[in-house]
Residue, then its C-alpha position, 0 to 999 in steps of 0.5 A: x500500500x503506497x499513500x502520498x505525503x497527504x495520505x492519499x491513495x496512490x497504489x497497493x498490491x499484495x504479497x505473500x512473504x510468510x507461511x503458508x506460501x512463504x514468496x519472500x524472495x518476491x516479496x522483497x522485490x516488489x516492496x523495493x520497487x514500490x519504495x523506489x517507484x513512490x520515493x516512500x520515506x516511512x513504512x507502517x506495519x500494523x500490529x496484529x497478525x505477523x507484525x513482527x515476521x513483517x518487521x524482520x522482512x522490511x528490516x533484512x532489505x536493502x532499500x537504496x535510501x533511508x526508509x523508517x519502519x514503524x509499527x502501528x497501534x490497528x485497533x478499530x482499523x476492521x471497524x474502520x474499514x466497513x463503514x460508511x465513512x469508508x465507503x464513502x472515500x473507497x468505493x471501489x475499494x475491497x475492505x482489506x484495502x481500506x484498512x490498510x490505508x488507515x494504518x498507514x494514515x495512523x503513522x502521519x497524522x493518528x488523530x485525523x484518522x481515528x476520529x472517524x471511528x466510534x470513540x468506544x470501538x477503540x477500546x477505553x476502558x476494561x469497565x466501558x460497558x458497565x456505565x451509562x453507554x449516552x453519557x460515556x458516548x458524550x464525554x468521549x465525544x467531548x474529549x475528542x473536540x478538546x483533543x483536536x482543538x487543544x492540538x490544531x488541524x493542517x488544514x491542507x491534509x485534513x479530511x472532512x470527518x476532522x474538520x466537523x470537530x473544529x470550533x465554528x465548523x460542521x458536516x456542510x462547511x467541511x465538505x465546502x472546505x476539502x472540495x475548495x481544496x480540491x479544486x483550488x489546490x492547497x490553502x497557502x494562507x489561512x485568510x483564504x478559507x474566505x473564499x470557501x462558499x458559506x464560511x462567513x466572518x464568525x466562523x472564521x473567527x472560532x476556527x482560525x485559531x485551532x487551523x494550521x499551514x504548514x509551508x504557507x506564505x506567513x509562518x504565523x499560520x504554523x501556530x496557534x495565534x490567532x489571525x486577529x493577533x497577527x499584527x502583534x507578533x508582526x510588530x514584535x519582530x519589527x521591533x527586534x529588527x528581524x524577519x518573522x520567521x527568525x523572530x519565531x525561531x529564535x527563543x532568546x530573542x522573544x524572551x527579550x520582549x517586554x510584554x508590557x509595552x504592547x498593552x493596549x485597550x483590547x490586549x491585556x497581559x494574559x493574551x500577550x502571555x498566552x501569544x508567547x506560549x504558542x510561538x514556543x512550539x509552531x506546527x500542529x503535531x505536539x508528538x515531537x520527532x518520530x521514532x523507530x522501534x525494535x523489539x527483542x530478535x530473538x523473541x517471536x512467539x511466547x515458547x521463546x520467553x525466558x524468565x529473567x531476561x530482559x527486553x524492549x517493550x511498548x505500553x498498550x494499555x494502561x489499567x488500575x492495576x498494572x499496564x499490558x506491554x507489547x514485547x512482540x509476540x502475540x500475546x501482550x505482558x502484564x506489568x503489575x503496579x507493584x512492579x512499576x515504582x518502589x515509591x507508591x502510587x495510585x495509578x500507573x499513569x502517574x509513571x507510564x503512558x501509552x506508547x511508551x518505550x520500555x526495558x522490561x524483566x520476565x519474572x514469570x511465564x505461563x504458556x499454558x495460560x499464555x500470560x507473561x509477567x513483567x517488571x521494571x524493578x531490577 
């Protein structure tokens, strides 16, 4: 499957590198030709069956350029794949297909992608169907609206599905502005969503702090300042006698200004404050720099875990009790809260997080019952 820099579908095929009919020579053949034809930079594997078996494969090629390889959380990706948002994009697309270009779109932008599953299809919780299914529907709906607002939508890449999300903006105003892009080509300023048919003054004034440009004309665009407050930050890098672009790069020197002396009877000290916030960290991706992930060779199947040996993980899940790691193979272990942190703590979320990176211990394996037990405390 090959998707381009805004995940859109581009070509997809399909090998058989592993039992039963073991086509690995090929396999490599086709994969290098797709990397080189598609100039692909990153590869995403999804993490259910063969995940690791994949990895190795991608990792004994010999690509003639950089390519990361990363594995990716596919829980909802079958949900996904056999609704009607899917069908509405792929129509002529078998459902394999389709989840597989969600795997794919997870790596370069995961919210934009799971917004368009059901909040509680992905897995929230070991008691979500123990409590009031509306009230938990509009909470976790809740929480989506906050997560895309608090971290900002590329405008340019955004489908219609996340856009709903944005403050000002619903299902007719969406369609408008991914079919004005469409036709129009990518916005280069954020002031052009004028242009998109029925988006008024007021909605433009909602959204347009929580939109981003990666690339535009005005590097404002990058961050999370308002439009309105534009001048502002124009004026402050005048003051400093240098270009805006450096003036948004350069910490040291925004830490120079003095807020006070752009007070003014409609801008008062907390907006300045929070203006300064945001051109600390421009663009809308607040995950930093992507990085690979390598579990243990010599692990492929839980009849090769030993107890007290000690290999990389990555934290699935996090429950009161303990957090499940992913230390690859099929089945995930269980790190108990006792065996997290020698201090006490109520939750391991107060220590550990999803996705995290992990050196863990193998203090007990049961393969009968298939359950592993880890520790962080060597």
């Amino acid at each position: 499957m090959a998707l381009d820099n805004n995940g859109d579908f581009l070509e997809y095929t399909t090998i058989f590198p592993h039992q039963p009919q073991l086509f690995t020579t090929e396999a490599k053949e086709i994969l290098k030709n797709l990397v080189y034809k598609h100039q692909i930079k990153a590869i995403a594997i999804g993490n259910g069956t063969a995940s690791r078996e994949t990895q190795i494969l991608l990792e004994s090629i010999n690509f003639d350029k950089k390519v990361d390889i990363y594995m990716v959380n596919e829980s909802g990706a079958s949900i996904y794949s056999a609704s009607e948002i899917a069908r509405e994009e792929f129509p002529d697309k078998d459902i394999t297909v389709r989840g597989a270009i969600s795997i794919g779109r997870r790596l370069m932008d995961p919210m934009a992608e799971l917004v368009k599953i059901d909040a509680k299809s992905i897995g929230v919780g070991q008691y979500q169907h123990d409590v009031h299914q509306g009230k938990l529907k509009e909470n976790l709906d809740l929480t989506v609206i906050s997560c895309v607002n608090k971290v900002g939508v590329n405008i340019n890449t955004a489908s219609k599905h996340i856009l709903t999300y944005i403050a000002g903006f619903g299902p007719a105003l969406a369609k408008n502005i991914v079919e004005y892009r469409r036709e129009k080509g990518d916005f280069m300023t954020i002031r052009q969503l004028s242009k998109v048919p029925r988006l008024g003054e007021k909605a433009f004034e909602q959204a347009a702090g929580f939109l981003r440009i990666t690339d535009g004309s005005n590097p404002l665009d990058n961050t999370g300042v308002h439009p309105e407050s534009y001048h502002i930050v124009e004026q402050m890098a005048k003051n400093a006698g240098m270009p805006l672009d450096k003036f948004i790069a350069d910490p040291m020197i925004r830490n120079q200004v003095k807020l006070e002396e752009y007070l003014s009877d409609v801008v008062g000290l907390p907006t300045l404050t929070d203006i300064m916030k945001e051109l600390e960290k421009p663009g809308h991706d607040p995950r930093g720099a992507a990085t690979s992930f390598s579990f243990a060779e010599n692990l492929k199947s839980i009849n090769d875990v030993i107890e007290g040996m000690i290999v990389p993980g990555v934290v699935t899940n996090l429950t009161n009790f303990g957090a499940f790691v992913d230390i690859g193979v099929k089945q995930d272990g269980l790190l108990h809260i006792s065996q997290i942190t020698t201090k006490f703590i109520q939750n391991p979320s107060e220590v550990l997080s999803l996705a995290q990176h992990l050196s863990v211990k193998v203090i007990a394996v049961d393969v009968l019952r298939k359950r592993i037990n880890l520790s962080l405390l060597f």
